[in-house]
C-alpha positions as CSV (number, residue, x, y, z in Angstrom):
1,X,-84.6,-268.6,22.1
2,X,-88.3,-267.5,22.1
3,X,-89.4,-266.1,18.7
4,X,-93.0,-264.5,18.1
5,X,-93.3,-264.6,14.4
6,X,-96.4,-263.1,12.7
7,X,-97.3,-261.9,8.8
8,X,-99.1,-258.4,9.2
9,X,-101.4,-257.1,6.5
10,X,-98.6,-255.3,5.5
11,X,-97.4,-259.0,3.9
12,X,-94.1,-258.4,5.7
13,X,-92.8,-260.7,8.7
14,X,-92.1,-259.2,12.2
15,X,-90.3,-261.6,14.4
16,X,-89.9,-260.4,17.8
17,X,-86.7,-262.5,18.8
18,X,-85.1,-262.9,22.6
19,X,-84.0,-259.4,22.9
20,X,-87.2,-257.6,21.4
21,X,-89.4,-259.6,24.2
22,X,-86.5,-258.3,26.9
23,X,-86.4,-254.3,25.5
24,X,-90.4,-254.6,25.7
25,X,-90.8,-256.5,29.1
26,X,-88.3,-253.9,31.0
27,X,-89.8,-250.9,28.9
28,X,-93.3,-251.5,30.3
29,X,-92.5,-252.8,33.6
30,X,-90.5,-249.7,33.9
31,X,-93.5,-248.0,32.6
32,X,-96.1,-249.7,35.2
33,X,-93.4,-249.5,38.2
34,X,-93.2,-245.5,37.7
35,X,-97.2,-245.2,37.3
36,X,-97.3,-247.5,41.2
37,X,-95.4,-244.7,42.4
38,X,-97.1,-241.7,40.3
39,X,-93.8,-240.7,39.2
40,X,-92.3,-239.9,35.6
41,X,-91.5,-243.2,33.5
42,X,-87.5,-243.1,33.0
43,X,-87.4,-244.4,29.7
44,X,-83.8,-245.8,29.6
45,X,-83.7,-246.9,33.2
46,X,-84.7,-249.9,31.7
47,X,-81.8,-250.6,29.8
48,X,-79.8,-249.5,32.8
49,X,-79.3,-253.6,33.6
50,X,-80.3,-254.6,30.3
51,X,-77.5,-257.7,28.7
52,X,-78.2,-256.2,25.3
53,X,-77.8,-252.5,26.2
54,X,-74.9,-253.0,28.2
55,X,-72.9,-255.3,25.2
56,X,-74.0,-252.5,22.6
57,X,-76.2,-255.2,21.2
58,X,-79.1,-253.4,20.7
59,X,-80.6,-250.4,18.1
60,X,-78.2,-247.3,18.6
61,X,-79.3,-244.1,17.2
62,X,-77.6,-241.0,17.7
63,X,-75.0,-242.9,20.5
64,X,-78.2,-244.0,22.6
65,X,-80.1,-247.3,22.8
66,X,-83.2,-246.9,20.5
67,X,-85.9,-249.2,21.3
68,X,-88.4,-247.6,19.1
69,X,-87.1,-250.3,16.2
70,X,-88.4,-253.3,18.9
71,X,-91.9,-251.2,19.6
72,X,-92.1,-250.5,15.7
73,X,-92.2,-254.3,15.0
74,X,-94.9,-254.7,17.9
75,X,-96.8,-252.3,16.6
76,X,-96.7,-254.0,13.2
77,X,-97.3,-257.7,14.7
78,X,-100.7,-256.3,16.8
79,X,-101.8,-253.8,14.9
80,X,-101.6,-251.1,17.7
81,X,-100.3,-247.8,17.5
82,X,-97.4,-247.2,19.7
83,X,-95.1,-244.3,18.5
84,X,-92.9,-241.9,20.5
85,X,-94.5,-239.0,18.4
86,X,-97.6,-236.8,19.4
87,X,-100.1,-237.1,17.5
88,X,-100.4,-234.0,14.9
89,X,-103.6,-232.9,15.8
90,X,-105.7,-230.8,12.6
C-alpha cells in the first residue's frame, strides 16, 4: 500500500492512503480527458470503474460518492486551494 504522509502547518497529519491516490488520479484524468476533447468534466464518471466506489468503500454523503474528503486532505498536505465552492467574491 502506498501512503503519502505529511504534517501541514496546521500540526495535523494528512495521509493520503491507496484509495485517496486512486479517487485523485481518476478525478483528474477524468478532468484532463474531458479538457482533450473540450467537453464538460463528468465528475463521477470517474468512479464509474472505481474498486472503492463500486464496494461502497469510499466517502458517501447524501447516497453519493464524495471525494471532496480525499481533495480536502490534498489540499491540506500541498497547501493548495482546491474546493468545490466558488469563490465569494466581495
Amino acid at each position: 500500500m502506498r501512503t503519502c504522509k505529511t504534517t501541514p502547518a496546521a500540526g495535523t497529519a494528512d495521509v493520503l492512503n491507496e484509495k485517496d491516490l486512486q479517487c485523485i488520479a481518476r478525478h483528474i484524468s477524468e478532468h484532463v480527458e474531458s479538457s482533450k476533447h473540450e467537453s464538460e468534466s463528468g465528475f463521477g464518471r470517474a468512479c464509474a470503474e472505481c474498486e472503492y466506489a463500486l464496494t461502497n468503500t469510499c466517502t458517501v454523503k447524501e447516497n453519493h460518492t464524495d471525494p471532496w474528503p480525499t481533495f480536502g486532505k490534498l489540499s491540506r498536505i500541498t497547501g493548495v486551494s482546491i474546493s468545490p465552492l466558488m469563490d465569494k467574491q466581495g
